[in-house]
C-alpha positions as CSV (number, residue, x, y, z in Angstrom):
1,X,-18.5,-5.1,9.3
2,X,-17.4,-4.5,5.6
3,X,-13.7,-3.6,4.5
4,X,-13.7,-1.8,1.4
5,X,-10.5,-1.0,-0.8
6,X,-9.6,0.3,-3.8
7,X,-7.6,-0.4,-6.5
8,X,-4.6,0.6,-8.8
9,X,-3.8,4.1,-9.1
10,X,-6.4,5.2,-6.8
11,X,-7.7,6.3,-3.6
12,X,-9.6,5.6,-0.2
13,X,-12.0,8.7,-1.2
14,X,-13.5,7.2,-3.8
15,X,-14.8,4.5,-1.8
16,X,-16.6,7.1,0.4
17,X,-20.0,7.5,-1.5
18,X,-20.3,3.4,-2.2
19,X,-19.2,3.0,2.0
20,X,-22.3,5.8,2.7
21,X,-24.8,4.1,0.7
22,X,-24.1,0.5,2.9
23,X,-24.0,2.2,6.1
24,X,-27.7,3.3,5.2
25,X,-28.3,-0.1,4.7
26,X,-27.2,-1.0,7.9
27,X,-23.9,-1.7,7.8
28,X,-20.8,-0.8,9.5
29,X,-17.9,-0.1,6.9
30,X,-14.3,0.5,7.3
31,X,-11.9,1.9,4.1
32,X,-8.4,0.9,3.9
33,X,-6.3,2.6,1.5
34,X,-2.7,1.8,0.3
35,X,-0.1,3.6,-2.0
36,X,-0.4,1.2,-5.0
37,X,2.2,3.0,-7.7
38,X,5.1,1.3,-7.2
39,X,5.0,-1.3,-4.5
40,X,4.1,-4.9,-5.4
41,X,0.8,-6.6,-4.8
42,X,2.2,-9.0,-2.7
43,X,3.6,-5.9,-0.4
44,X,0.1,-4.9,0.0
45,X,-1.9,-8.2,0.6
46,X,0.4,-9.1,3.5
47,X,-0.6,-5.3,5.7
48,X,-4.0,-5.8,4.6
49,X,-3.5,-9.4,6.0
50,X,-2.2,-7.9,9.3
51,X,-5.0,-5.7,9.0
52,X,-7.9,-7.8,8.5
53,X,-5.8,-9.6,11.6
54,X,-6.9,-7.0,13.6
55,X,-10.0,-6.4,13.2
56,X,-10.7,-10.1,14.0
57,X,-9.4,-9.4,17.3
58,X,-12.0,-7.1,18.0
59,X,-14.9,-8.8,20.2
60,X,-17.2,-6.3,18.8
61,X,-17.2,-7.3,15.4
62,X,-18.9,-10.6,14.6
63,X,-18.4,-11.1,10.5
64,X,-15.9,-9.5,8.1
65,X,-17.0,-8.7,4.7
66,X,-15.1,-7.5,1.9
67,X,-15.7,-5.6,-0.9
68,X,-12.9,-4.4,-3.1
69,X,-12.2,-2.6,-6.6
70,X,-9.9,-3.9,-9.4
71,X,-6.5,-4.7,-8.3
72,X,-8.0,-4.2,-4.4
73,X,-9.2,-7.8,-5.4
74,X,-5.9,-9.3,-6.1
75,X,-5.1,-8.3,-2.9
76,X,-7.9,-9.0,-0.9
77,X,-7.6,-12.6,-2.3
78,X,-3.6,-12.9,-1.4
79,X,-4.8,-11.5,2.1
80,X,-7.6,-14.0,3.0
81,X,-5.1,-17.0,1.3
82,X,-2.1,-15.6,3.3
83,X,-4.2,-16.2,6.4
84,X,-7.9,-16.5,5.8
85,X,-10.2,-14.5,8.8
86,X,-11.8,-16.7,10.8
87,X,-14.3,-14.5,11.1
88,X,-14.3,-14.0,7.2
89,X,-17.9,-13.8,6.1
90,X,-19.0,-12.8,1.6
91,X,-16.3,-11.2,-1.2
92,X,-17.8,-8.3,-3.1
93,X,-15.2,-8.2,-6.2
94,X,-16.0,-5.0,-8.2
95,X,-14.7,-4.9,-11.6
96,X,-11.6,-7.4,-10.8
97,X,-8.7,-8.0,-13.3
98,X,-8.7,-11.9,-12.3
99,X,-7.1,-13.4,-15.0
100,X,-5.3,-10.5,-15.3
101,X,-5.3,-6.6,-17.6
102,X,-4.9,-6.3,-21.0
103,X,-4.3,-2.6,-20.8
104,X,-1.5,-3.7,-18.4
105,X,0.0,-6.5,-20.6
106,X,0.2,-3.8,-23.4
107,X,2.4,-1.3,-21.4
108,X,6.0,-1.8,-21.8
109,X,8.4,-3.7,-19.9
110,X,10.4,-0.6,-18.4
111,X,6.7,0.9,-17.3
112,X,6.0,-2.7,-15.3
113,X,10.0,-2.7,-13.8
114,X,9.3,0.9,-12.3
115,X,5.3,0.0,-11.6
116,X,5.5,-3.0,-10.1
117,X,1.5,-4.0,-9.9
118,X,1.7,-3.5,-13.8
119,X,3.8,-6.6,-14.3
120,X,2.2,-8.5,-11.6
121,X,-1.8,-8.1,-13.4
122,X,-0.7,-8.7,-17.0
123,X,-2.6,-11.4,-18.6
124,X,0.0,-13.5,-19.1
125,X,0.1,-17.0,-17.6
126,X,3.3,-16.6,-15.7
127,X,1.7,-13.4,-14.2
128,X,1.2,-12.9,-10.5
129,X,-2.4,-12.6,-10.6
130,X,-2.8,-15.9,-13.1
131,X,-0.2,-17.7,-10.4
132,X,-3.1,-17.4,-7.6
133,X,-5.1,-20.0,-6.5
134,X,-9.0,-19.4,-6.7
135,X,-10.3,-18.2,-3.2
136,X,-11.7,-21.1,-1.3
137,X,-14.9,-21.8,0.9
138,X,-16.1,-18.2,0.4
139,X,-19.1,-16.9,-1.0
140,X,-17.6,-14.6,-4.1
141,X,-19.8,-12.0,-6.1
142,X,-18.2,-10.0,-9.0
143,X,-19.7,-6.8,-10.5
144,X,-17.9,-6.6,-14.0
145,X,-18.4,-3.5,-16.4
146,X,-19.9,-3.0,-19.7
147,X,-17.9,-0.7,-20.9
148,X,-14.6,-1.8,-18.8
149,X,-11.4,-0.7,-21.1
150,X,-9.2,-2.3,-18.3
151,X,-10.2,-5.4,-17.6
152,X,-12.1,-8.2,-20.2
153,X,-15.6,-9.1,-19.0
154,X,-14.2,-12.7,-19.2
155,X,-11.1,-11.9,-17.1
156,X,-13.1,-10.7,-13.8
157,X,-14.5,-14.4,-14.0
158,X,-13.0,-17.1,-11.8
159,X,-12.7,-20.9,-11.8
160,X,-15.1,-21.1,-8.9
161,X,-18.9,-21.4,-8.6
162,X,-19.2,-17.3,-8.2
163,X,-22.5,-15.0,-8.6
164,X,-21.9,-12.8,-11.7
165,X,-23.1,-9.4,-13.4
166,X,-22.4,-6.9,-15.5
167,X,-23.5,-3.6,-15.2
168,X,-23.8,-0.6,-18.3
169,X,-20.6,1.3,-17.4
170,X,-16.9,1.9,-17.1
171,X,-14.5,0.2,-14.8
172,X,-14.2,2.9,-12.5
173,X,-18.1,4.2,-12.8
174,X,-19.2,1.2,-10.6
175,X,-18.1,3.1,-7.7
176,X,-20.8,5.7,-7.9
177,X,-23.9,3.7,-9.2
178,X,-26.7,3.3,-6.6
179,X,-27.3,-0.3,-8.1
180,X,-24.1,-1.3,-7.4
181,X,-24.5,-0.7,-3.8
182,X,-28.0,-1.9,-3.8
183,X,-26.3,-5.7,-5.3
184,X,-23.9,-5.9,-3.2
185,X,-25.5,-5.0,-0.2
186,X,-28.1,-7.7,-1.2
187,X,-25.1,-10.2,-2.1
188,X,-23.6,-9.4,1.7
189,X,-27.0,-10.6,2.8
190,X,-28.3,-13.1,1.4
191,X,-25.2,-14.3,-0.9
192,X,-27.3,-13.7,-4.2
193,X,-27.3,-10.3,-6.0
194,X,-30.7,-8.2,-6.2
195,X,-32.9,-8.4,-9.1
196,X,-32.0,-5.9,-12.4
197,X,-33.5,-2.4,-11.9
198,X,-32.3,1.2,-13.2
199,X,-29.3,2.8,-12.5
200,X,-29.3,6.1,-10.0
């Protein structure tokens, strides 16, 4: 089984063409979506905690994978460090502000009081995001963007041994390329990311 969510600002339909493109692949996939304006990332990793909780409980599913999108990362790894699956399986992080946003450091403070993930992803070292411990005993592959005018290539890096690449487009376009299904679903395998090949 692989969870997919998405990020900041965003929605569970966007998820919908990556989700197709690993169910041909052979995967089942489940999207959960959250509404991330003004509720703090904290708020959210805790129900996708409870969520995650539940689908451990179902005996037909044998492995939970994750794959998630920019701040959907930050709260799949307060989830899995809030109460980590037992049945937790490989972490898909695509495009993830993990030392934090610059975009979102450079907003004012009245925009981060009234959007409360905007505070919580700056880049500063105080920030939520750069308060988290690095996800442990997990096998972690990030997807970062070329052309990413969110998040800093360096900033989707952790302090972990973690597979790594960077494909030609903007934060959101990873979504919608074919190779970034085709990595990941090779990372969810195998915990190595395919070999480089055109974009679709």
């Amino acid at each position: 089984m692989v969870v997919l969510t998405h990020g900041f600002m965003a929605h569970r339909l966007l998820l919908k063409l990556f989700a197709a493109r690993l169910r041909r692949t052979g995967w089942e996939t489940k999207i959960w979506g959250y509404e991330s304006f003004l509720t703090s990332v904290t708020h959210h990793a805790g129900r996708f905690s409870a969520y995650l909780d539940r689908l451990e409980a179902d005996e037909q599913i044998e492995q939970i994978h994750l794959v998630t999108h920019s701040m959907g990362c930050i709260i799949g790894r307060m989830a899995i460090a809030t109460k980590r699956p037992r049945k937790l399986g490989r972490f898909v992080m695509l495009t993830p502000p993990n030392r934090g946003s610059f975009v979102a450091t450079a907003m004012p403070g009245i925009v981060g009081r009234v959007f409360r993930p905007v505070a919580e992803l700056t880049t500063a070292p105080d920030s939520l995001v750069n308060s988290l411990a690095d996800p442990d005993n997990v096998d972690v592959g990030i997807i970062a963007a070329a052309q990413d005018t969110l998040v800093s290539l360096e900033s989707t890096r952790l302090g972990i041994p973690h597979e790594h690449i960077t494909l030609p487009c903007l934060h959101s376009a990873v979504l919608f390329r074919r190779d970034a299904a085709t990595h990941t679903d090779a990372f969810l395998r195998t915990g190595l990311f395919s070999p480089p090949q055109s974009s679709g």
